[in-house]
C-alpha positions as CSV (number, residue, x, y, z in Angstrom):
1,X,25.3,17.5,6.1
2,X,26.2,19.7,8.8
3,X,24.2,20.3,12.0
4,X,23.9,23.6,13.8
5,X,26.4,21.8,16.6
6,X,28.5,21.3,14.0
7,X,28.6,17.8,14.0
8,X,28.1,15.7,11.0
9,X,25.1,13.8,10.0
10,X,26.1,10.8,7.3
11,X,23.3,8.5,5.3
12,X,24.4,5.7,3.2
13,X,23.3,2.4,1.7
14,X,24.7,-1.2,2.5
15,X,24.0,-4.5,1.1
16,X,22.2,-6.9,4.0
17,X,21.0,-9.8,2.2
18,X,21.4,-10.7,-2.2
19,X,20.6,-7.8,-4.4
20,X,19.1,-5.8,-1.5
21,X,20.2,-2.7,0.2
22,X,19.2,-0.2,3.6
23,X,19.3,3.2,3.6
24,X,21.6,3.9,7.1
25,X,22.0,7.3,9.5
26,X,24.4,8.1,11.8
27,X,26.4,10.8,13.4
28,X,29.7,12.2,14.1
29,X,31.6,14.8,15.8
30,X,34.6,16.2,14.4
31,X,36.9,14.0,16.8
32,X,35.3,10.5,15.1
33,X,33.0,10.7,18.4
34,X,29.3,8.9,17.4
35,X,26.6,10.5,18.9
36,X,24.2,9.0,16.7
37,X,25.2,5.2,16.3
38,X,24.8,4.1,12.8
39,X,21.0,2.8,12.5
40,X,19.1,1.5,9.6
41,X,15.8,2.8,8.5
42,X,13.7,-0.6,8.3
43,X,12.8,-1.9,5.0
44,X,10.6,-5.2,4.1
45,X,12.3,-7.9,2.3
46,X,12.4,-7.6,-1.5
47,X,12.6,-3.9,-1.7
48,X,16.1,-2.0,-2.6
49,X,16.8,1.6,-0.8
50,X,19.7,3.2,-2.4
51,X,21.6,6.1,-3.3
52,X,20.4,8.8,0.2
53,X,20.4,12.3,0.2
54,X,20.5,14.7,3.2
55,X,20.0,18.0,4.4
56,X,19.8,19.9,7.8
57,X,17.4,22.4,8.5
58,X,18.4,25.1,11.6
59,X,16.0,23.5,13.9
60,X,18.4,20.2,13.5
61,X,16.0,18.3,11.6
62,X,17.5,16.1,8.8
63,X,15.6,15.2,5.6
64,X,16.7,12.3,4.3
65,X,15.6,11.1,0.7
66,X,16.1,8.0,-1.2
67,X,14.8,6.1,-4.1
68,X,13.2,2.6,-3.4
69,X,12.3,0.0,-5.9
70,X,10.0,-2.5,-5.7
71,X,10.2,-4.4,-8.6
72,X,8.0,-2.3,-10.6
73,X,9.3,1.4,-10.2
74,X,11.6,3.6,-8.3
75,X,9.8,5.7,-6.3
76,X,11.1,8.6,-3.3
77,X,11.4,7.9,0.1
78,X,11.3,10.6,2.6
79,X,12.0,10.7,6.7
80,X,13.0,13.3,9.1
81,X,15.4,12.5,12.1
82,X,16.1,14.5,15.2
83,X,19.5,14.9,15.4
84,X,19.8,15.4,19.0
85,X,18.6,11.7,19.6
86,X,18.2,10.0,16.3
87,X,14.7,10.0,16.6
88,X,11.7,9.8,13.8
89,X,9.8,13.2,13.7
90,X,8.6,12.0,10.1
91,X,8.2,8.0,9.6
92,X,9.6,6.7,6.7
93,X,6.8,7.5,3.9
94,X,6.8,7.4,0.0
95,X,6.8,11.0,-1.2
96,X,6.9,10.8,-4.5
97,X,5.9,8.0,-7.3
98,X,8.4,9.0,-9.2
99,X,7.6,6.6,-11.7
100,X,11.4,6.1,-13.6
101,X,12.7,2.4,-14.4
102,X,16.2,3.9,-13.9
103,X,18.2,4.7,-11.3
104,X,17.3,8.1,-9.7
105,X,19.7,10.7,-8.8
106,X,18.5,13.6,-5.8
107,X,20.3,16.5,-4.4
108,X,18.6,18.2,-1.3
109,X,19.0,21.9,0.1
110,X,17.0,23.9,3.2
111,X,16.3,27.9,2.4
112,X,16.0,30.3,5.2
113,X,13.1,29.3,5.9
114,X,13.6,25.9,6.6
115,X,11.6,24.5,3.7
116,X,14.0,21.5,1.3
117,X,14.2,21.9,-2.3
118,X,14.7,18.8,-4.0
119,X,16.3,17.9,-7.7
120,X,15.4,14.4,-8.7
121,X,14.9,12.6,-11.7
122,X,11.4,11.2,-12.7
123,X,9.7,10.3,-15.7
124,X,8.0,13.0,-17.7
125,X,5.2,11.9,-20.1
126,X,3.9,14.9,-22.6
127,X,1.4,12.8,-24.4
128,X,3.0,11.8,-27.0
129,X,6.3,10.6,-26.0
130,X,8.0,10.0,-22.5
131,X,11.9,10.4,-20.8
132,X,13.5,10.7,-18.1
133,X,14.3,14.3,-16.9
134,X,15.3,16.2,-13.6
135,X,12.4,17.7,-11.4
136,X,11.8,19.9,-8.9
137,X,10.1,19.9,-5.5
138,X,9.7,22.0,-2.5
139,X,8.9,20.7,1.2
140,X,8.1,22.4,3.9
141,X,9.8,22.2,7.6
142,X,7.6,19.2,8.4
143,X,8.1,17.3,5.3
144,X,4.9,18.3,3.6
145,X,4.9,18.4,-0.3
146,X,4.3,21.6,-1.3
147,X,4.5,20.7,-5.0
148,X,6.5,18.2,-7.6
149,X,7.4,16.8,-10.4
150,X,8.2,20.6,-11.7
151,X,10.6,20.2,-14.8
152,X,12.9,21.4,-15.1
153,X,14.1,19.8,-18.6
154,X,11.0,19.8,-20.7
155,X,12.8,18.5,-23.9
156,X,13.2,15.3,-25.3
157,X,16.5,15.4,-25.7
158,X,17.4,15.7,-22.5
159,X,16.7,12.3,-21.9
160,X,18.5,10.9,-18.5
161,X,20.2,14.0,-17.6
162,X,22.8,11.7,-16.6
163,X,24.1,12.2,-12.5
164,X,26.3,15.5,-12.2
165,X,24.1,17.9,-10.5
166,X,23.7,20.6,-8.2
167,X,20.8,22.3,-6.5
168,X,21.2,26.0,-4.7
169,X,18.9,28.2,-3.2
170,X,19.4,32.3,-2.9
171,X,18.5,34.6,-0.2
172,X,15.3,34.8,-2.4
173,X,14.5,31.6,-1.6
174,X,14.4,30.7,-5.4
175,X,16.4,27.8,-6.6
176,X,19.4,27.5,-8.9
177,X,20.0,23.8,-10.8
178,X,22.7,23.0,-12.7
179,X,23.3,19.5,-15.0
180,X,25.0,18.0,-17.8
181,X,23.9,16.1,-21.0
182,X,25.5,14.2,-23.4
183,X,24.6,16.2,-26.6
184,X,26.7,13.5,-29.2
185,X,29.4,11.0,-28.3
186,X,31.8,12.7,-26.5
187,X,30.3,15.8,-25.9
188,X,28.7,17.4,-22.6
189,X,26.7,20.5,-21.9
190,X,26.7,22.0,-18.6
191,X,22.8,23.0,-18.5
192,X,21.5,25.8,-15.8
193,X,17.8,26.7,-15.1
194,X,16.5,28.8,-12.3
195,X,13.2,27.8,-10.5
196,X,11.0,29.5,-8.5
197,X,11.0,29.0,-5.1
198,X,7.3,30.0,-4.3
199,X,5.6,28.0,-7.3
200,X,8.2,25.8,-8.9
201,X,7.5,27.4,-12.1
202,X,11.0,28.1,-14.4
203,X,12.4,31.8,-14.4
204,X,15.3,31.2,-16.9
């Protein structure tokens, strides 16, 4: 993600001992200059931080978001760097319990007013049966949940979503979602669904 100086803020995950990974920051002007040496958000032994998502809000702030597991479930991470020292304005937390015994897939995006929508996948239970679907959530500037776990697929046979997606947000502040699903071997749909931005709720 880009900040407002226009330099690049990168995250990443790296194997450091057998079957274990670290989320990592770092970042870069456009001549390969690192103003922000590549540093890895601490993790205990045992527990596996992959697949990092990142966005920049105007203030310079990056959200970063990943998915942990433990051993049990995958849940979301969440921390908020300063990019104009690599700082922690939000210590690495657990946001969301996101309760999936899959891989989990997040896109992030900042509106105008500096609150990050968030499409992840979690596990949706309607009381009778349970899958894996994308969600939606919305933080505010300081990495406050202001709600989650909105779906965004409430049908069964979207099941997995699989990992091409996309998250937008308009001048509205509403967001736009886009993924695909395997209807039958061999066949995708391209699935769309706006959200609203105030309440999470679906408007298409």
């Amino acid at each position: 993600a880009f900040t407002p100086n226009e330099e690049l803020f990168v995250v990443w995950f790296s194997a450091w001992a057998t079957h274990y990974y670290d989320v990592s920051y770092a970042q870069v002007t456009e001549d390969g200059t690192l103003t922000i040496p590549p540093t890895r958000i601490f993790t205990e032994d045992s527990v596996d931080d992959r697949e990092p998502t990142v966005a920049v809000d105007s203030q310079g702030h990056a959200h970063i978001f990943w998915r942990r597991w433990t051993g049990d479930d995958y849940d979301i991470w969440y921390t908020q760097i300063d990019t104009a020292d690599g700082s922690y304005i939000v210590e690495p937390k657990n946001l969301i319990e996101a309760n999936t015994v899959v891989d989990i897939f997040m896109d992030a995006v900042v509106d105008g007013s500096d609150n990050v929508h968030l499409l992840y996948c979690g596990y949706v239970w309607n009381g009778e049966e349970g899958w894996e679907s994308p969600l939606y959530a919305k933080l505010d500037s300081s990495g406050n949940l202001l709600f989650f776990d909105k779906i965004i697929a409430d049908d069964p046979a979207y099941d997995a979503a699989y990992f091409n997606k996309g998250i937008g947000v308009d001048s509205d502040e509403n967001a736009h979602v886009v993924f695909t699903i395997q209807t039958a071997p061999g066949d995708w749909t391209v699935i769309y669904r706006k959200m609203n931005g105030g309440d999470g709720t679906p408007l298409t």
